[in-house]
N, CA, C and O atoms as CSV, one atom per row, in Angstrom:
chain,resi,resn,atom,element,x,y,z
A,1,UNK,N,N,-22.123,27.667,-24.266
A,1,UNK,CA,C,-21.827,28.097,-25.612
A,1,UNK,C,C,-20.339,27.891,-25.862
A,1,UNK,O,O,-19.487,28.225,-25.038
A,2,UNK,N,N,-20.039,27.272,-27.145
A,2,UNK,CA,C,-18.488,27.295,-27.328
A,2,UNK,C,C,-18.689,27.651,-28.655
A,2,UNK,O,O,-19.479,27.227,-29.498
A,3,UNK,N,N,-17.432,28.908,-28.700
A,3,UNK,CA,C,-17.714,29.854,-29.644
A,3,UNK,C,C,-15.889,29.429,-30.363
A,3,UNK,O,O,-15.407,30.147,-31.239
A,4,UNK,N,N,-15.218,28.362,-29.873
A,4,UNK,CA,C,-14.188,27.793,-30.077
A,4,UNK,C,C,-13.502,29.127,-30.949
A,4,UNK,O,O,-13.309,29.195,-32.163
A,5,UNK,N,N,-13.182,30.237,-29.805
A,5,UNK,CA,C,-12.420,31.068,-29.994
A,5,UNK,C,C,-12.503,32.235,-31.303
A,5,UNK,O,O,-11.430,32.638,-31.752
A,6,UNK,N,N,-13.833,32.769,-31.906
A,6,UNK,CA,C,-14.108,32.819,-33.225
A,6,UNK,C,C,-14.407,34.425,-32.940
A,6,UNK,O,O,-14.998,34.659,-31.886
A,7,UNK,N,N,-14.160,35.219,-33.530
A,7,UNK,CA,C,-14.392,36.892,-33.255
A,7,UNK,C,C,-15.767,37.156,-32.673
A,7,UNK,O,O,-15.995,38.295,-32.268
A,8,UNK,N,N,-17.022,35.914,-32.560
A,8,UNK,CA,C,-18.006,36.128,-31.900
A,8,UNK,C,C,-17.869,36.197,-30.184
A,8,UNK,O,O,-18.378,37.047,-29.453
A,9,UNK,N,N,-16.954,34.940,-29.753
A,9,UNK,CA,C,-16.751,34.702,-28.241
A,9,UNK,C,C,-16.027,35.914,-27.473
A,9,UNK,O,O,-16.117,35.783,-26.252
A,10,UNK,N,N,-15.306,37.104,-27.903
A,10,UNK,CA,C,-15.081,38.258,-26.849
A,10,UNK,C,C,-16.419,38.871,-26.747
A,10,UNK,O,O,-16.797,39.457,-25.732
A,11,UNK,N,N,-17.224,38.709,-27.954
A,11,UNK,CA,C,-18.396,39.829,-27.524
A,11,UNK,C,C,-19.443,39.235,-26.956
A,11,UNK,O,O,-20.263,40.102,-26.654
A,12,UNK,N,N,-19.864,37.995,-26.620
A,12,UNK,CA,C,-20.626,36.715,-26.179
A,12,UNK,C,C,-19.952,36.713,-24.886
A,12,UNK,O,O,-20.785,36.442,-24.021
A,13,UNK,N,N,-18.834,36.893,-24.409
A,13,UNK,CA,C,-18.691,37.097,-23.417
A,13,UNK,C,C,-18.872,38.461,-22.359
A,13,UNK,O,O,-18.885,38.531,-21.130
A,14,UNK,N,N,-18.997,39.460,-23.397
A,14,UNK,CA,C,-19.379,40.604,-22.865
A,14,UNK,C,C,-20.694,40.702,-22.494
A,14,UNK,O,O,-20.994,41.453,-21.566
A,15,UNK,N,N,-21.847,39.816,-23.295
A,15,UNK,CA,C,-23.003,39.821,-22.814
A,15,UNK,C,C,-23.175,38.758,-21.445
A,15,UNK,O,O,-23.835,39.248,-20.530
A,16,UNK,N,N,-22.796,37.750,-21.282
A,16,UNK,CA,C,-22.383,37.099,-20.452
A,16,UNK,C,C,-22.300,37.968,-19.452
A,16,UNK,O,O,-23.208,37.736,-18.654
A,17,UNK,N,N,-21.753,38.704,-19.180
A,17,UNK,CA,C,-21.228,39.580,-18.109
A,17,UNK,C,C,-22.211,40.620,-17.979
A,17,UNK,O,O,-22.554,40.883,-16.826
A,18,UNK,N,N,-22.914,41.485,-19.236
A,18,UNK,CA,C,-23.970,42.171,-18.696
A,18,UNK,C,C,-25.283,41.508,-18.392
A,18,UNK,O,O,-26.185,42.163,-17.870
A,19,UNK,N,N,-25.439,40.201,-18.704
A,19,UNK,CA,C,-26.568,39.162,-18.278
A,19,UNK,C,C,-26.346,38.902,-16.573
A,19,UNK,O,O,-27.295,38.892,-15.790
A,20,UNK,N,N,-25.286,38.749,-16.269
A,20,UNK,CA,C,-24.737,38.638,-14.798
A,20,UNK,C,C,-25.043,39.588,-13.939
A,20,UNK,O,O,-25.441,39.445,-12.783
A,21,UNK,N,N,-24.771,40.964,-14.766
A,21,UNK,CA,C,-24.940,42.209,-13.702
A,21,UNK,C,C,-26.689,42.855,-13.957
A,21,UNK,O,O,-27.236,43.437,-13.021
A,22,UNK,N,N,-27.254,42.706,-14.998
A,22,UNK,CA,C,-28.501,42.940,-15.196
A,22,UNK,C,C,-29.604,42.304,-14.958
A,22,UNK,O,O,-30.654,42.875,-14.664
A,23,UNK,N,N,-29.453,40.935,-15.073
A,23,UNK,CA,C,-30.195,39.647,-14.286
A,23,UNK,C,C,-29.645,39.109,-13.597
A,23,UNK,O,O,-29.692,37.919,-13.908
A,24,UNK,N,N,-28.775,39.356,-12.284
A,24,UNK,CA,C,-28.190,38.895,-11.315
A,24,UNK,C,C,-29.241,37.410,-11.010
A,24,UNK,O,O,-30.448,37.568,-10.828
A,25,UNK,N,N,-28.751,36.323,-10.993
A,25,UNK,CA,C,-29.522,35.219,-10.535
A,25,UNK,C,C,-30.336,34.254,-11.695
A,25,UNK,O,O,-30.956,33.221,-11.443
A,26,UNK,N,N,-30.181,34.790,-12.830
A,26,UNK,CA,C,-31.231,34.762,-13.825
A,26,UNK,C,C,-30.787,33.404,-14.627
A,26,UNK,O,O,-31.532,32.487,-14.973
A,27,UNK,N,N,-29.420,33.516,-14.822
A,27,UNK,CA,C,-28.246,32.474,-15.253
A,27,UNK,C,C,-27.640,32.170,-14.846
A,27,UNK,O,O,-27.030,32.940,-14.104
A,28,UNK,N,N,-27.215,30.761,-14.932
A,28,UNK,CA,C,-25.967,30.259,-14.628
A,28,UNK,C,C,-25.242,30.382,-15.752
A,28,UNK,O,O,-25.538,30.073,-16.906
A,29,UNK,N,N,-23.693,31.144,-15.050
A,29,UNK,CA,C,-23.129,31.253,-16.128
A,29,UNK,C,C,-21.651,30.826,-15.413
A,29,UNK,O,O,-21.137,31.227,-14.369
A,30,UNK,N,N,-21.199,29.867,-16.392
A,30,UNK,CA,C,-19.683,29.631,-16.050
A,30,UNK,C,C,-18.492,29.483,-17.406
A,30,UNK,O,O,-18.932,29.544,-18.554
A,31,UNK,N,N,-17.414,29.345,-17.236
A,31,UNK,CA,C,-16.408,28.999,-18.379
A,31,UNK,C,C,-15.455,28.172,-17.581
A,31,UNK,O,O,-15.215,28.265,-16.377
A,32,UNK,N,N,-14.967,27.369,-18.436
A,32,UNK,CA,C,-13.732,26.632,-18.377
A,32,UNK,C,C,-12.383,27.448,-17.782
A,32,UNK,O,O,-11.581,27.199,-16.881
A,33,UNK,N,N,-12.530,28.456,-18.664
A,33,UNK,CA,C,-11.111,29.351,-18.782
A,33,UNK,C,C,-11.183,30.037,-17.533
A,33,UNK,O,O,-10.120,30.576,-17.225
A,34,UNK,N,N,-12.433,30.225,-16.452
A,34,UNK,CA,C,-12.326,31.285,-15.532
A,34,UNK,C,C,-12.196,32.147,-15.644
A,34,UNK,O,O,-12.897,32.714,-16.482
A,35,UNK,N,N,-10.926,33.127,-14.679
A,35,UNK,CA,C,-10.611,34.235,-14.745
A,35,UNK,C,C,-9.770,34.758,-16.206
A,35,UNK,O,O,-9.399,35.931,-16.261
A,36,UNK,N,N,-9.588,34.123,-16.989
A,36,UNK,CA,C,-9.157,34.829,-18.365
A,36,UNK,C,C,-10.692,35.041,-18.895
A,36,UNK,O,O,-10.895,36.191,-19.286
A,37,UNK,N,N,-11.708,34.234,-18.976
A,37,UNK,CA,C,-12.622,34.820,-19.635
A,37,UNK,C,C,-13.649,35.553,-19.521
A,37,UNK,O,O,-14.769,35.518,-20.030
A,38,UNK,N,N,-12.973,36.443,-18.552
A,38,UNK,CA,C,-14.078,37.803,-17.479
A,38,UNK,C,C,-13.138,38.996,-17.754
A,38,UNK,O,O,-13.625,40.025,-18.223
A,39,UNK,N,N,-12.221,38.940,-17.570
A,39,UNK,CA,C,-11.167,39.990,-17.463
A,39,UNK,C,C,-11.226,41.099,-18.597
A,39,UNK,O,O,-11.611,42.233,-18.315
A,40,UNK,N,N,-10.904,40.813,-19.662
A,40,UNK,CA,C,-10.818,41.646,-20.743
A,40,UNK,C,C,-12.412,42.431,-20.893
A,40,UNK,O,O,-12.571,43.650,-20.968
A,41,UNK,N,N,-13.272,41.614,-20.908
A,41,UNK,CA,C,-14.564,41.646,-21.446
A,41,UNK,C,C,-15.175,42.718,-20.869
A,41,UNK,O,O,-15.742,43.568,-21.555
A,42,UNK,N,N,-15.078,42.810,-18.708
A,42,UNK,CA,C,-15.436,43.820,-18.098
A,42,UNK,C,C,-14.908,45.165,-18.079
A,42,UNK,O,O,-15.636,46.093,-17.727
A,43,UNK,N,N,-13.532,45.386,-18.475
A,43,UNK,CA,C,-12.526,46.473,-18.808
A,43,UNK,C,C,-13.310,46.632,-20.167
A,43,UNK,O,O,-14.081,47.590,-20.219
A,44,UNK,N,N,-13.234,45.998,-21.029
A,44,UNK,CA,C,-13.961,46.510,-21.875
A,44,UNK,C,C,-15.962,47.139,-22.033
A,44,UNK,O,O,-16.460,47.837,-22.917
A,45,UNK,N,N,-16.252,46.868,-21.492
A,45,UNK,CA,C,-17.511,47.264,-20.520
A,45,UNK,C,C,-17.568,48.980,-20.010
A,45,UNK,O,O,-18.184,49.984,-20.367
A,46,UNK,N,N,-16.442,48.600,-18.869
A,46,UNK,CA,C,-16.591,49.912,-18.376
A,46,UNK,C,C,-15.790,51.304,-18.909
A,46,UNK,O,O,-15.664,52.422,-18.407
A,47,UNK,N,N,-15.217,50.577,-20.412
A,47,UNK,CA,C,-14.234,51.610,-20.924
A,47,UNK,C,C,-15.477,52.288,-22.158
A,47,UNK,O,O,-15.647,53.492,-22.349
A,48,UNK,N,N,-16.090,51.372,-22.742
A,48,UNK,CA,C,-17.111,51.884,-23.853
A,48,UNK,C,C,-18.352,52.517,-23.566
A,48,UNK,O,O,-18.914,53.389,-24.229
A,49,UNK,N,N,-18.829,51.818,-22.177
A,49,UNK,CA,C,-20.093,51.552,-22.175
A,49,UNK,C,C,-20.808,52.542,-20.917
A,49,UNK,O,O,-21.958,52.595,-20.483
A,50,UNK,N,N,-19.865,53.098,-20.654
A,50,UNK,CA,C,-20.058,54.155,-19.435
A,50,UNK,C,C,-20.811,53.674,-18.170
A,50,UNK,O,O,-21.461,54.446,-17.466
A,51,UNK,N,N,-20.639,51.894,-17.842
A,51,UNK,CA,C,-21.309,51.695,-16.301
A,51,UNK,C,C,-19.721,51.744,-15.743
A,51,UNK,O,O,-18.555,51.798,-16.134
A,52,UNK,N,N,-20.683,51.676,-14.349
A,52,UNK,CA,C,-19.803,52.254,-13.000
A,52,UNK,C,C,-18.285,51.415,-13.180
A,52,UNK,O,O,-18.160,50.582,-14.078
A,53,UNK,N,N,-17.373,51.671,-12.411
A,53,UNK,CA,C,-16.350,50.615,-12.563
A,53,UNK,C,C,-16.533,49.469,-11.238
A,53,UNK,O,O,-17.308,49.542,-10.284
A,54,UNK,N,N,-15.821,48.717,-11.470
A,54,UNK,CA,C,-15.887,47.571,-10.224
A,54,UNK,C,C,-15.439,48.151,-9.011
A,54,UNK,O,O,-14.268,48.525,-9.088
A,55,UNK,N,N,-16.019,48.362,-7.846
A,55,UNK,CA,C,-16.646,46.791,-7.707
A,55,UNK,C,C,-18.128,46.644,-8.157
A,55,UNK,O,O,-18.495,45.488,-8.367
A,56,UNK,N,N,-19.110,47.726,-8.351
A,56,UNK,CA,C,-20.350,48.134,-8.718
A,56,UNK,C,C,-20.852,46.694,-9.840
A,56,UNK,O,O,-21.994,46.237,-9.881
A,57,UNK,N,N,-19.451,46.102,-10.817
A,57,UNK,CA,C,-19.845,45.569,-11.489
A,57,UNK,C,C,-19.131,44.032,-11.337
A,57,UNK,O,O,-18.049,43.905,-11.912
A,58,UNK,N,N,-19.397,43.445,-10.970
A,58,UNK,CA,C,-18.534,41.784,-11.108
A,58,UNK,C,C,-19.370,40.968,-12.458
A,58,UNK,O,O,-20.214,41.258,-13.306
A,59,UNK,N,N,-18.426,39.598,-11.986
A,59,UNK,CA,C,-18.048,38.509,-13.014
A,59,UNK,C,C,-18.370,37.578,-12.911
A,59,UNK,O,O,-17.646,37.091,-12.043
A,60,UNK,N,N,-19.463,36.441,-13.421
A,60,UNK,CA,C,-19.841,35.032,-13.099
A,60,UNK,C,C,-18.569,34.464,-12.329
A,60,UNK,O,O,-18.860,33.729,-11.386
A,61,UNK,N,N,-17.600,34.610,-12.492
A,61,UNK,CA,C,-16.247,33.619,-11.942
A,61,UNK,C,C,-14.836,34.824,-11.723
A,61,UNK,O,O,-14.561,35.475,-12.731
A,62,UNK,N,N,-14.067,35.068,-10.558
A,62,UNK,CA,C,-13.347,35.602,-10.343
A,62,UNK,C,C,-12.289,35.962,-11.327
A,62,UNK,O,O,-11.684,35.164,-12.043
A,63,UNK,N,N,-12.157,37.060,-11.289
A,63,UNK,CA,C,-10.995,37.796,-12.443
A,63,UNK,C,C,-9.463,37.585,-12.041
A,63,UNK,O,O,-8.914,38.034,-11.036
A,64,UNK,N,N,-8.874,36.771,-13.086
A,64,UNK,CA,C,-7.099,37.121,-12.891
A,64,UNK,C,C,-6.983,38.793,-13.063
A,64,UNK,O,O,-7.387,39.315,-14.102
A,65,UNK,N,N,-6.370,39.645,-11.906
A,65,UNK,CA,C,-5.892,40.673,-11.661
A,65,UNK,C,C,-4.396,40.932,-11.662
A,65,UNK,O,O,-4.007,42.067,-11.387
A,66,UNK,N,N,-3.760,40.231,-11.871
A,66,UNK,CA,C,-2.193,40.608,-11.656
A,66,UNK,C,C,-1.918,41.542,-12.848
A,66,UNK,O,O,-2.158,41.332,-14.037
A,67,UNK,N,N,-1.415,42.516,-12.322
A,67,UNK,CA,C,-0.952,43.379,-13.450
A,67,UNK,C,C,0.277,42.595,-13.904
A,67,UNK,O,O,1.062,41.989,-13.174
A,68,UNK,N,N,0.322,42.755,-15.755
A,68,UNK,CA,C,1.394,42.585,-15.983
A,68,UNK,C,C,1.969,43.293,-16.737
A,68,UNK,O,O,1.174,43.829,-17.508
A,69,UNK,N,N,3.048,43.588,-16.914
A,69,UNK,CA,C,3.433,44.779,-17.189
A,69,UNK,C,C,3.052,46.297,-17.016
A,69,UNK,O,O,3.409,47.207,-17.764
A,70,UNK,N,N,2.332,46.397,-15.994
A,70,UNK,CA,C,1.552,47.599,-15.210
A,70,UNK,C,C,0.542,47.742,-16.051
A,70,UNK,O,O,0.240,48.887,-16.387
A,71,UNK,N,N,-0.157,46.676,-16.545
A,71,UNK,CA,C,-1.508,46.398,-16.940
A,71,UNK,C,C,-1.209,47.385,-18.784
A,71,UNK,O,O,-2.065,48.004,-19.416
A,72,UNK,N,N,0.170,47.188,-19.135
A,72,UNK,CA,C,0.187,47.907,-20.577
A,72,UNK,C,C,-0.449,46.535,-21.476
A,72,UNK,O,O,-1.239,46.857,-22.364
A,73,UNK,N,N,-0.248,45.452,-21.363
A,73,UNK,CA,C,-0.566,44.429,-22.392
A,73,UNK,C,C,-2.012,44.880,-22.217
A,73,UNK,O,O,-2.432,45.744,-22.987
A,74,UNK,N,N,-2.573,44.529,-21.561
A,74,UNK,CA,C,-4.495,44.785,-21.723
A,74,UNK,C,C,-4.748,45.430,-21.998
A,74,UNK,O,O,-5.815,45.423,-22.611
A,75,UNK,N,N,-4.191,46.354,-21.862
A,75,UNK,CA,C,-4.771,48.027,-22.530
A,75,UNK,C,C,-4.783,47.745,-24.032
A,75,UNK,O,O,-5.775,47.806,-24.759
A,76,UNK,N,N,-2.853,47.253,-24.586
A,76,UNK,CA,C,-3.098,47.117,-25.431
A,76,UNK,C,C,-4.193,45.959,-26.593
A,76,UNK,O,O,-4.426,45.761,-27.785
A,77,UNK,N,N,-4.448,45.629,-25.668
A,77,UNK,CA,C,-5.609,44.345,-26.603
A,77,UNK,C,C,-6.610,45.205,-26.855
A,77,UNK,O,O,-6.901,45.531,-28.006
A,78,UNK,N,N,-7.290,45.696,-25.697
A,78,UNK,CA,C,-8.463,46.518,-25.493
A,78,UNK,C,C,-8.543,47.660,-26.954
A,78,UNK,O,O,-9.481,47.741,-27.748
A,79,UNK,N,N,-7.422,48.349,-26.968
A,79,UNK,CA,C,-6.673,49.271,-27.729
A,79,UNK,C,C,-7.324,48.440,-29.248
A,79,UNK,O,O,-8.088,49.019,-30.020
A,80,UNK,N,N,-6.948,47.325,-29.405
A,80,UNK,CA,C,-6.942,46.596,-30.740
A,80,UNK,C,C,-8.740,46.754,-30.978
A,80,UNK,O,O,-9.180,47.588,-31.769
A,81,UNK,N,N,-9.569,45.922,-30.254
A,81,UNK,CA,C,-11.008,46.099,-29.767
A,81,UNK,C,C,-11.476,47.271,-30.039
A,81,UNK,O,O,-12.626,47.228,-30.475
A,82,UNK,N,N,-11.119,48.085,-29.967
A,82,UNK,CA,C,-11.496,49.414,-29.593
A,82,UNK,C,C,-11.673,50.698,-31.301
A,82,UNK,O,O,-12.505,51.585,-31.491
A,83,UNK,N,N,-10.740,50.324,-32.029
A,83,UNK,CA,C,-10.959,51.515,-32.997
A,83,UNK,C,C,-12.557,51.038,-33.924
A,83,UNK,O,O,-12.740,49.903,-34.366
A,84,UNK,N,N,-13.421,52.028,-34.039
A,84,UNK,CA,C,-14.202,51.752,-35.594
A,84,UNK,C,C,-14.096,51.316,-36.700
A,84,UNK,O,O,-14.775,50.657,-37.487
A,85,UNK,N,N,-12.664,52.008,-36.638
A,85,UNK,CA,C,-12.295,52.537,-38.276
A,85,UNK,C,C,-11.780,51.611,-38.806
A,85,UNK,O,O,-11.372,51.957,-39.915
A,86,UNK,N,N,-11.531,50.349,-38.540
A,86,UNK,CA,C,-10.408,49.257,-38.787
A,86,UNK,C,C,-11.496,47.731,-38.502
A,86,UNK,O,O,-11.779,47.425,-37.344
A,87,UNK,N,N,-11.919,47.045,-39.474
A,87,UNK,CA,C,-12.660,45.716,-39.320
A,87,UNK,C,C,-11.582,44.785,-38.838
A,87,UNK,O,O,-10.547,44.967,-39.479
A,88,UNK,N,N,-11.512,44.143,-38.211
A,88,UNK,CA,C,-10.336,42.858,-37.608
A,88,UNK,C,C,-11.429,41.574,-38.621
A,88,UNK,O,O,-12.640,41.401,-38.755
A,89,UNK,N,N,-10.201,40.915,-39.145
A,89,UNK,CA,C,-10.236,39.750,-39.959
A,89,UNK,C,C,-9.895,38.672,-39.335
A,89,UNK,O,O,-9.202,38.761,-38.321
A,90,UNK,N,N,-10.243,37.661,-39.735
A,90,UNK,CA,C,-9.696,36.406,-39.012
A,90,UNK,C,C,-8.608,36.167,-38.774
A,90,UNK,O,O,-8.754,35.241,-37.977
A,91,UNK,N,N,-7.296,36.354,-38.898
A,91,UNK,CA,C,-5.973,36.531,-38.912
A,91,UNK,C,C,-5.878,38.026,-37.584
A,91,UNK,O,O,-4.786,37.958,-37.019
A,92,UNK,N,N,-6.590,39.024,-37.141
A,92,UNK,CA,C,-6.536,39.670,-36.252
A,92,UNK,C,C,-6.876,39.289,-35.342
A,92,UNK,O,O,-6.317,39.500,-34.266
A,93,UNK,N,N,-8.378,38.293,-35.577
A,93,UNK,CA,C,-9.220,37.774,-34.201
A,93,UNK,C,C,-8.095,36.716,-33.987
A,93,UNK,O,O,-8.011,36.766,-32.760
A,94,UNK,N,N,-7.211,35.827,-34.368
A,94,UNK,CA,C,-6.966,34.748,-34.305
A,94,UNK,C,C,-5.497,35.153,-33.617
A,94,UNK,O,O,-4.952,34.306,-32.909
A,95,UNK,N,N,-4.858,36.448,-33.827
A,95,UNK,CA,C,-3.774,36.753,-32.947
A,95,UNK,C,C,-4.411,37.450,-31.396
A,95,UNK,O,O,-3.903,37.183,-30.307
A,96,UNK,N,N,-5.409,38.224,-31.546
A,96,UNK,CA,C,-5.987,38.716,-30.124
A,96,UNK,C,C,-6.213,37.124,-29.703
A,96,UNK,O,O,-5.299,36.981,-28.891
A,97,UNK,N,N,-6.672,36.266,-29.754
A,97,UNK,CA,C,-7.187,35.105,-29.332
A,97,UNK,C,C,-5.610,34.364,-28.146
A,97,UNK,O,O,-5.598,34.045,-26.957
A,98,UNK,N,N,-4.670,34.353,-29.059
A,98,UNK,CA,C,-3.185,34.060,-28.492
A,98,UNK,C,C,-3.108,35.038,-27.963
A,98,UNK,O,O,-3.585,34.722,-26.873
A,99,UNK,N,N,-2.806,36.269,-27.869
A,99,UNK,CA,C,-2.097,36.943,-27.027
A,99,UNK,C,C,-3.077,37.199,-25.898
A,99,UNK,O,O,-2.605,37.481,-24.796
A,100,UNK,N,N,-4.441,37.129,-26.062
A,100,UNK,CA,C,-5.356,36.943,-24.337
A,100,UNK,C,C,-5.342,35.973,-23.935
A,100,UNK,O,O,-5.742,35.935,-22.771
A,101,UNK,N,N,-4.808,34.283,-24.700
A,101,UNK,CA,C,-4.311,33.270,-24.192
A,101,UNK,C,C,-3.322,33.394,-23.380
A,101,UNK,O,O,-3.452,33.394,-22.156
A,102,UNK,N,N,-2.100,33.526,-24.071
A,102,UNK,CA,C,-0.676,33.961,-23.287
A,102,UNK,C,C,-0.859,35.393,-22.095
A,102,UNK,O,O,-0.118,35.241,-21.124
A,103,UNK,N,N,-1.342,36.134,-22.066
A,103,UNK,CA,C,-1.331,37.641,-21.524
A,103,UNK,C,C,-2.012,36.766,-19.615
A,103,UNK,O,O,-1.497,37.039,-18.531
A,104,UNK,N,N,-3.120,35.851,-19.807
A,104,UNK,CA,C,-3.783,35.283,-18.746
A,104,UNK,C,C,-2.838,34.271,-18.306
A,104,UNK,O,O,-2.592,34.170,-17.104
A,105,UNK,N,N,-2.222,33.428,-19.256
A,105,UNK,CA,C,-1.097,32.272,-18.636
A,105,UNK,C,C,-0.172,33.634,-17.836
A,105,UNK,O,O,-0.025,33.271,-16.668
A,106,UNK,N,N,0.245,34.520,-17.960
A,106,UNK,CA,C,1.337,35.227,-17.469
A,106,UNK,C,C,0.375,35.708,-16.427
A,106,UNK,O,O,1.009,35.692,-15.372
A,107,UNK,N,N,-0.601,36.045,-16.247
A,107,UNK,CA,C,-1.369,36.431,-15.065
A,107,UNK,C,C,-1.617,35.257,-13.838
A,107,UNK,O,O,-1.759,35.532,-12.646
A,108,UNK,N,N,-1.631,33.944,-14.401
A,108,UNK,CA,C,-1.778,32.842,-13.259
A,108,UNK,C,C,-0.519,33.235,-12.820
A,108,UNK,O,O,-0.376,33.995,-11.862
A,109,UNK,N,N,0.691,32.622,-13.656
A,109,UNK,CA,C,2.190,32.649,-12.881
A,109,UNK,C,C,2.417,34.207,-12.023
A,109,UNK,O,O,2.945,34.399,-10.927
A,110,UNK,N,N,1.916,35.007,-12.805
A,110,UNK,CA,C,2.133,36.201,-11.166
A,110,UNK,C,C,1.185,36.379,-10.216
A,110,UNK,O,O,1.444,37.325,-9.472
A,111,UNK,N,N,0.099,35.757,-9.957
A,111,UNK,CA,C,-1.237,35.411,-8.996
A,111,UNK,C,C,-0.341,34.238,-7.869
A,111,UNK,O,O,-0.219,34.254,-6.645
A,112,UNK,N,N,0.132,33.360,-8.832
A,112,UNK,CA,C,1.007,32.297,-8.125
A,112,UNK,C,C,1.890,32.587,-7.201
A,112,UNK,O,O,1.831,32.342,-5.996
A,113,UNK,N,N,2.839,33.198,-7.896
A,113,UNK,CA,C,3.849,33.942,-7.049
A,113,UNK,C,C,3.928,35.130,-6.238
A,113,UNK,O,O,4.852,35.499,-5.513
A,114,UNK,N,N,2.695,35.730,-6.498
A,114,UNK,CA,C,2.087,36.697,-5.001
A,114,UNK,C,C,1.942,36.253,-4.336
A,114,UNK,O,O,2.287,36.638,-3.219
A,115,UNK,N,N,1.140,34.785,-4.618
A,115,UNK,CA,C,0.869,34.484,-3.305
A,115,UNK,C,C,1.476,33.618,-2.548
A,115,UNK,O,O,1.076,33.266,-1.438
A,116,UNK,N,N,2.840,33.084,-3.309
A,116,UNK,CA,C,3.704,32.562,-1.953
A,116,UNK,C,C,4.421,33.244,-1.128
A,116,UNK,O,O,4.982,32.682,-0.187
């Protein structure tokens, strides 16, 4: 599925991920993007949705983990995701879209440099 970045693909990826943990085996499921496009989706999972936290729950493809900024940027995306009360417009989806672009580029370069 290419949802070429459109306010449908965070939540298409969230099913993605409960298709993974609910039909373990059932799909093949992969992305291009990898670990940026697991990350947000499962935090968001276990923040709404009251299943267990990881490790109970994994990801078709390994998660970038590097905290950055002691994990305040994700929160704050999540944060954005997160109210009722507020519809996000295309101009909202289209800045969350960049800043979980950029937020994961800054997660390779400190994955990188842990591990030299």
């Amino acid at each position: 599925m290419d949802f070429q970045h459109q306010s449908c693909d965070f939540f298409a990826r969230i099913v993605m991920v409960l298709l993974h943990n609910l039909c373990p085996g059932s799909f093949r499921i992969y992305s291009s993007d990898e670990g940026r496009s697991w990350a947000l989706p499962i935090r968001w999972i276990e923040k709404h949705l009251g299943l267990p936290e990881q490790p109970t729950l994994t990801t078709p493809q390994p998660v970038l983990k590097a905290p950055v900024r002691g994990g305040a940027l994700d929160s704050l995306l999540l944060q954005l995701l997160s109210g009722g009360e507020r519809v996000l417009n295309n101009e909202d989806w289209n800045a969350f879209t960049e800043a979980e672009f950029q937020l994961y580029q800054l997660k390779r370069v400190a994955e990188k440099t842990d591990a030299l």
